[in-house]
C-alpha positions in Angstrom: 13.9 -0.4 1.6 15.9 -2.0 4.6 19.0 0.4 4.3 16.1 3.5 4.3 14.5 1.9 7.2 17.9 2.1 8.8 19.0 5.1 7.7 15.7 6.7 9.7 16.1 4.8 12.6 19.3 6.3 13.0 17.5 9.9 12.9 15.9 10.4 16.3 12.9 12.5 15.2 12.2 9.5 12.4 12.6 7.1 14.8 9.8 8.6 17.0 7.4 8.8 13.8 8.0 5.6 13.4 7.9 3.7 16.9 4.5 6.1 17.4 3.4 4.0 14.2 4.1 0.8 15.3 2.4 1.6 18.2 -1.1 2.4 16.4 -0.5 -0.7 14.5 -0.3 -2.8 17.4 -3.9 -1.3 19.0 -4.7 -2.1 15.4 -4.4 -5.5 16.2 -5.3 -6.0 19.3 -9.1 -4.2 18.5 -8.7 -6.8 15.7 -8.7 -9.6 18.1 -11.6 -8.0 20.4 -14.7 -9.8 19.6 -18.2 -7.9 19.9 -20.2 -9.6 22.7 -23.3 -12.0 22.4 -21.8 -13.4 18.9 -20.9 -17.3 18.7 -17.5 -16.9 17.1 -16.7 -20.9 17.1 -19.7 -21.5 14.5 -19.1 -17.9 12.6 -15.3 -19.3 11.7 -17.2 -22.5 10.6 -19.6 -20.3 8.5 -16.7 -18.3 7.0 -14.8 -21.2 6.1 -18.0 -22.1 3.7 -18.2 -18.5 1.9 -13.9 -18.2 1.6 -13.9 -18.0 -2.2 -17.1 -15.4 -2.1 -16.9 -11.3 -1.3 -17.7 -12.0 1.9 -14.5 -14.1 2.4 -13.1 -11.4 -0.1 -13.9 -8.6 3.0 -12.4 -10.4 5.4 -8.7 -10.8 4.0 -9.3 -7.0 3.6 -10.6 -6.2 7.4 -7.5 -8.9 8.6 -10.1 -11.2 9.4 -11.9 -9.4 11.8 -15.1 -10.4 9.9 -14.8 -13.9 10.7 -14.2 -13.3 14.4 -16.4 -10.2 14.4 -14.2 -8.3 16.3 -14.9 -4.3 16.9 -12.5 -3.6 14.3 -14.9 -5.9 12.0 -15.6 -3.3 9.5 -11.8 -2.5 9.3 -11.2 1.0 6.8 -14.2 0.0 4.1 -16.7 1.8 4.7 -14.5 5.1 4.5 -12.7 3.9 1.5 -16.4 4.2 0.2 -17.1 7.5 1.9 -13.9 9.0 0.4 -14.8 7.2 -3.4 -18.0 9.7 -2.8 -17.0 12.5 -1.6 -14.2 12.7 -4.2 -16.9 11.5 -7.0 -19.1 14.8 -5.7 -16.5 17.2 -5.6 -16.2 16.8 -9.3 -19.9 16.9 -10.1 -20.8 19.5 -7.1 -19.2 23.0 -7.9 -19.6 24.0 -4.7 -17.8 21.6 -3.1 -14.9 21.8 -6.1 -15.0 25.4 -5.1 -14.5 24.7 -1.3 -11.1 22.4 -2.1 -9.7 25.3 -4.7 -10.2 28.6 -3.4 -10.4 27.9 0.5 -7.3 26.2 0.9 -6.2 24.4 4.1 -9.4 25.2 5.3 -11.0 23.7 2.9 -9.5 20.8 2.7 -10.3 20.4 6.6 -13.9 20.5 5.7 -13.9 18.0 3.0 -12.2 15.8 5.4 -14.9 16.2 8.0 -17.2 15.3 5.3 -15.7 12.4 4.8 -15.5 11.6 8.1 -19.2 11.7 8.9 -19.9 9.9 5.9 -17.6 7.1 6.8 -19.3 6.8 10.1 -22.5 6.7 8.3 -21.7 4.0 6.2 -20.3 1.9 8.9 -23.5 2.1 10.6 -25.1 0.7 7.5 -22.5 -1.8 7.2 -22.6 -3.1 10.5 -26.4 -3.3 10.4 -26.0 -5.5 7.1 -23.1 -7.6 9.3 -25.9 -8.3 12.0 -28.8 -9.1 9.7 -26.5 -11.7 8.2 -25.6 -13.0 11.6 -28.8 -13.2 13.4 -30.4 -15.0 9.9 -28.1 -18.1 10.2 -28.2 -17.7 13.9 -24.6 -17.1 14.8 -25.5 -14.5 17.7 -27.0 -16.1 21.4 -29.1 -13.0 22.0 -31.7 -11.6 19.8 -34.1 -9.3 20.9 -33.5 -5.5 20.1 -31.1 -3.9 22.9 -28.3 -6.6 22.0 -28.6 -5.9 18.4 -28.4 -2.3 19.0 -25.1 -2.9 21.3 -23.5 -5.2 18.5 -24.2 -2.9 15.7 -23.1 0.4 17.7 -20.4 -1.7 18.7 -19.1 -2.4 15.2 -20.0 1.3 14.5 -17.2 2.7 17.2 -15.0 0.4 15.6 -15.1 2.4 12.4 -14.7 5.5 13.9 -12.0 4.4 16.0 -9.7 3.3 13.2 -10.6 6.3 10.9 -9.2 8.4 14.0 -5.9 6.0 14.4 -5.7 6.4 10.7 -5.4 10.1 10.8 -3.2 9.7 13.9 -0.6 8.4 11.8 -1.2 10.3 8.8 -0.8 13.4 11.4 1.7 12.0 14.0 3.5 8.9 11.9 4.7 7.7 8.8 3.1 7.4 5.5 -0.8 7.5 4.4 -2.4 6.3 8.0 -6.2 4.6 6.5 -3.0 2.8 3.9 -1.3 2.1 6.6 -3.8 0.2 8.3 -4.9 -1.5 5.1 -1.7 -3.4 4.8 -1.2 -4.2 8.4 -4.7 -5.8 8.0 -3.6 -7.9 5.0 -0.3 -8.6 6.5 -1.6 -10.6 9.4 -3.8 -12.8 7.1 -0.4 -13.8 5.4 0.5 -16.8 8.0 -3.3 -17.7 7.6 -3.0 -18.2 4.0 0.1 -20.1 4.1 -1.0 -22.6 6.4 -4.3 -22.8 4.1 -2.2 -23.6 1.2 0.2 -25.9 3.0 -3.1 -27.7 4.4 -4.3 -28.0 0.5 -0.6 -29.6 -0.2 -1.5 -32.2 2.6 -5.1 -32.9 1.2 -4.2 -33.5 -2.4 -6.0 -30.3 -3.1 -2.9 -29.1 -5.1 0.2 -30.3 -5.8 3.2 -29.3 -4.7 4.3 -27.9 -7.9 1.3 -25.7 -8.1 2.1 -24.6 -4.9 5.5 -24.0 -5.8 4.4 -22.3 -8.8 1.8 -19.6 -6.9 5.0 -19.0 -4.8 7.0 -18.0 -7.6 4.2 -16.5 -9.4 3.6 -13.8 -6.6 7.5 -13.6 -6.5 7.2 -12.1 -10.3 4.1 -10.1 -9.3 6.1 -8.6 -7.0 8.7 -7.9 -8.7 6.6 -6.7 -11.9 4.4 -4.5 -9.5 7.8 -3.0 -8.4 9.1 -2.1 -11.9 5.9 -0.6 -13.6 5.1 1.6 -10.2 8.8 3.1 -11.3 8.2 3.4 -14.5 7.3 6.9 -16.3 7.2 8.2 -19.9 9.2 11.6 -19.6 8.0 14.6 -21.7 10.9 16.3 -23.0 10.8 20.3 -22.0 13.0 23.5 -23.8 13.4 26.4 -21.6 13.7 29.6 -23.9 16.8 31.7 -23.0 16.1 35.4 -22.3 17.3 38.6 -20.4 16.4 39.9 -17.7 19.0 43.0 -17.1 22.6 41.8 -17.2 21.8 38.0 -16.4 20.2 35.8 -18.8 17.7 33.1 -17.9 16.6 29.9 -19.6 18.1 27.9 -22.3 18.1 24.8 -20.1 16.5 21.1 -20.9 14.0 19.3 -18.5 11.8 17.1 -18.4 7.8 16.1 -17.1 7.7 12.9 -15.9 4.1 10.9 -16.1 4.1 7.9 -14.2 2.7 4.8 -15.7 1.2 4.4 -12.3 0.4 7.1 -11.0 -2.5 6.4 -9.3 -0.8 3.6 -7.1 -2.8 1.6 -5.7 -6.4 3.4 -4.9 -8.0 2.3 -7.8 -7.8 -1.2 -6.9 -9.1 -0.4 -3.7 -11.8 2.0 -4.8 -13.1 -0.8 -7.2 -12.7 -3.3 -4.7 -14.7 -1.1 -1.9 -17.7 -0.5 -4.9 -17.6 -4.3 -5.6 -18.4 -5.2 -1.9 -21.4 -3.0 -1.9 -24.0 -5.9 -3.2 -22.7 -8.4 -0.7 -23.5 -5.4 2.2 -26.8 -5.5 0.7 -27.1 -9.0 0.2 -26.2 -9.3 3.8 -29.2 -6.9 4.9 -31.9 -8.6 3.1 -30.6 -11.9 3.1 -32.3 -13.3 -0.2 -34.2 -16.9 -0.1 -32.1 -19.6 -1.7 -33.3 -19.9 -5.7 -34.5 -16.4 -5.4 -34.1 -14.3 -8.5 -32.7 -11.6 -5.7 -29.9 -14.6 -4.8 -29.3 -15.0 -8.6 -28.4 -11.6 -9.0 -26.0 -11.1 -5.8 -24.6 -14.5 -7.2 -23.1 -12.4 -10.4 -21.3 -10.5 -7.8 -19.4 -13.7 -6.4 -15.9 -13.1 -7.2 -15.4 -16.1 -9.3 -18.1 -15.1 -11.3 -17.2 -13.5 -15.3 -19.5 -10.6 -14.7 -17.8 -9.5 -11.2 -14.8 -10.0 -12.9 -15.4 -8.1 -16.0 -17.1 -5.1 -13.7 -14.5 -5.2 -11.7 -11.7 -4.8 -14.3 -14.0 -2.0 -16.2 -14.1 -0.2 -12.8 -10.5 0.0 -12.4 -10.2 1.5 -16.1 -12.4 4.3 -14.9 -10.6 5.0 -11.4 -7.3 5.2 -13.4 -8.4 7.8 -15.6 -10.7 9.5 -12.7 -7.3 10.0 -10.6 -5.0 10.7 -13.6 -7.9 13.7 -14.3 -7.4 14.7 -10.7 -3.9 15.1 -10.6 -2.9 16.0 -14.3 -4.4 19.6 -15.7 -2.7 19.4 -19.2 -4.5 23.1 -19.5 -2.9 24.1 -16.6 0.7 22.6 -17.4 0.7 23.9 -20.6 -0.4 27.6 -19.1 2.3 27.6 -16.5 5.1 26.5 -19.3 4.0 29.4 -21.7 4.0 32.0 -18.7 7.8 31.1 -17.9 8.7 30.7 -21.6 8.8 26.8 -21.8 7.7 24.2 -24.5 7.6 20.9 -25.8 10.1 20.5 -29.0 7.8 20.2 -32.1 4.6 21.4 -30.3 3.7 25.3 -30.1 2.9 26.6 -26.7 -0.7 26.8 -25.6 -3.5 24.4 -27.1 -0.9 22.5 -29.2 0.7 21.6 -26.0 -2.0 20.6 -23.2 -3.3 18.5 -26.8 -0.1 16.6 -26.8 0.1 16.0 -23.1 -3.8 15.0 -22.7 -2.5 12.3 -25.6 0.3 11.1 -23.7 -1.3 11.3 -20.5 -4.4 8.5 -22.0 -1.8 6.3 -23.7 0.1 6.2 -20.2 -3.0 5.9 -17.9 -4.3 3.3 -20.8 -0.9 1.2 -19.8 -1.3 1.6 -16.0 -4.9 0.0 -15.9 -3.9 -3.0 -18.7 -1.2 -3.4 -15.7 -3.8 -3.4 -13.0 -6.2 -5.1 -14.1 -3.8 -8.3 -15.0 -2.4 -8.0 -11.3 -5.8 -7.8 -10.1 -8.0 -9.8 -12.5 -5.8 -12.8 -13.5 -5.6 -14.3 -10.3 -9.8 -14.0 -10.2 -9.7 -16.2 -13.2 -7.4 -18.6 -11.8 -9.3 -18.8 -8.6 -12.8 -18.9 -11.3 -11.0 -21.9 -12.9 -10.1 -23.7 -9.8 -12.2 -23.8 -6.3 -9.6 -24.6 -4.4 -7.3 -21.7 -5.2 -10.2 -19.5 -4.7 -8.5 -18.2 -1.2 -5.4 -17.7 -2.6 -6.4 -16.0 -5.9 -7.4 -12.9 -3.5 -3.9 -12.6 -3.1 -2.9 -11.0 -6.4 -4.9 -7.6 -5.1 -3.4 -7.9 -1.9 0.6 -8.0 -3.3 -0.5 -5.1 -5.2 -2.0 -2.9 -2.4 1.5 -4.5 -0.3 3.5 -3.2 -2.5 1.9 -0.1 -3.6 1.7 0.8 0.3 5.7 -0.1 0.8 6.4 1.8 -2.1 4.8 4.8 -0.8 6.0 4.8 2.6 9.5 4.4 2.1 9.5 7.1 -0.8 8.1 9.4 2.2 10.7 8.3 4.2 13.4 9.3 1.8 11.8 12.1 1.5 12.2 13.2 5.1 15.4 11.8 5.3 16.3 14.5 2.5 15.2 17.4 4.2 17.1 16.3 7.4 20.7 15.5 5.8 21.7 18.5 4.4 25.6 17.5 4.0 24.9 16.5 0.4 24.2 19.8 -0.6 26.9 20.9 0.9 29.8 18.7 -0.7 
């Protein structure tokens, strides 16, 4: 990763992507330290230290604490992680919209992101409407009455749509996935954070420093687990049949299709995440009584609690297949490898075929979401088992999504660097 980093530093046109990067990563961060006016931020850092092992403190590692601080960038890329789980959902159910993405192209795909766009917007209106509710009911904001609520919440608002627009700045102008991008610079800056909290847990007898020593070697292997299954792939053996065309013959050559173990990454962590935080938006906007059978239910959504767990790890399951559908047509693969005289050894072309590979594409997607959902889940049920690793445990999501993310961006970067050294090809 550090010799591709250098390599495109060395490439002037690489080096602008990525200083213009940096750059949107540092506004990033300063929004993210921007509080929205007529909020007491001393007593909300008090509150949030209370609610660290709930969704709400869940939120805020993923919004880089800008929750706690309520900071314009408060809402951080949620609620259009949410906006793009729906459109995507309603492009497979609507045919209209499936038929906007296939046959219109470019265009298309323009429109769908305008969609999504709107919708994001949308949502982070209603998100930032549930933030203030929650606020103004345990009396964290010095103002009231309805014009400062409507400045907070359109305040929070234009902090949505501003980082969707950075997002797509980078994705445009940068490196790598931009809304990603942002996601891991978010989690990033709560790393210090944490390991002060865990060094501070050291000092109080809260742990000992061999469980300390052991969540630092643990994340060390997650990291290095995450690493070798998101390389992984089960390779599908391919025959090319030789054949004539004039005085040249064609064909007769071995290949292979590669299926990646992982080949969703990291999105359906975040997907199921982003669903998972939905209850505690709404349990911020009607902000239950306490014994309330309202409270008991939004309680089952705490993330120490077996049912959000259990939901959670189901939802993953169903993202992994939903993307592996998305981006694997075994029909389709099958089609294209009869029309230029390719098969499978063993399996005759046409149904036989996209049978085998929608076989070998569940057993595959089956392993990639047993391998997210230990990454993700198990440190849920350490942080279930024990209170006061119930900050930490959010970190096994957030190694994943770090990685997944680094992964990503430096295989785009090799990428680029590729198409702008030609002398290997040449040699």
């Amino acid at each position: 990763m550090i010799e591709t980093l250098k390599n495109a530093w060395r490439v002037p046109e690489l080096r602008k992507k990525l200083i213009y990067t940096a750059f949107i990563i540092l506004l990033f961060r300063l929004g993210s330290s921007i509080p929205v006016p007529y909020i007491d931020v001393t007593a909300l850092a008090q509150y949030f230290d209370s609610v660290s092992g709930t969704m709400l403190g869940y939120m805020n590692v993923f919004s880089g604490g800008g929750l706690s601080r309520a900071t314009i960038f408060a809402m951080s890329v949620t609620p259009y992680i949410n906006a793009s789980i729906i459109i995507q959902l309603l492009t497979v159910a609507i045919p209209a919209l499936e038929r906007m993405v296939r046959d219109e192209g470019e265009e298309g795909r323009k429109k769908i992101s305008a969609i999504t766009r709107y919708l994001g917007v949308a949502l982070g209106l209603l998100q930032g409407y549930s933030y203030y509710v929650l606020l103004r009911s345990n009396s964290l904001i010095k103002e009231t009455d309805f014009w400062h609520g409507v400045v907070i919440v359109l305040t929070f608002t234009a902090g949505t749509a501003l980082i969707m627009w950075m997002g797509e700045l980078i994705t445009k102008n940068g490196v790598g996935n931009g809304i990603s991008i942002l996601l891991f610079a978010g989690i990033v800056s709560r790393g210090p954070s944490m390991a002060s909290s865990m060094v501070e847990l050291v000092r109080g007898g809260g742990i000992s420093v061999f469980i300390a020593v052991l969540i630092v070697v643990i994340s060390l292997a997650i990291v290095a687990f995450v690493v070798f299954i998101s390389e992984a792939e089960r390779r599908i053996p391919i025959q090319y049949a030789k054949r004539v065309v004039g005085r040249k013959m064609y064909g007769g050559q071995s290949t292979h299709l590669p299926i990646k173990v992982n080949a969703s990454g990291v999105m359906p962590i975040i997907f199921a995440a982003s669903i998972m935080s939905i209850p505690s938006t709404i349990q911020m906007m009607v902000n239950p009584k306490a014994g309330s059978l309202a409270e008991t239910i939004f309680n089952l959504f705490s993330s120490s609690n077996p049912f959000y767990i259990v939901l959670y790890v189901l939802l993953i399951f169903m993202f992994s297949y939903f993307y592996a559908a998305i981006q694997f047509n075994p029909i389709e693969i099958a089609n294209n490898l009869k029309k230029n005289g390719g098969f499978i050894p063993g399996f005759r072309p046409g149904r036989p075929t996209s049978d085998f590979i929608t076989k070998a594409l569940g057993k595959v997607t089956f392993l990639g979401a047993i391998f997210l959902s230990i990454v993700a889940g198990v440190p849920l049920i350490v942080g279930a088992f024990n209170s006061s690793l119930s900050g930490v445990a959010l970190g096994g999501t957030s190694v994943l999504i770090l990685v997944g993310v680094a992964l990503e961006t430096v295989r785009q970067l090799e990428s680029q660097l590729m198409m702008r050294n030609y002398k290997g090809f040449l040699e």
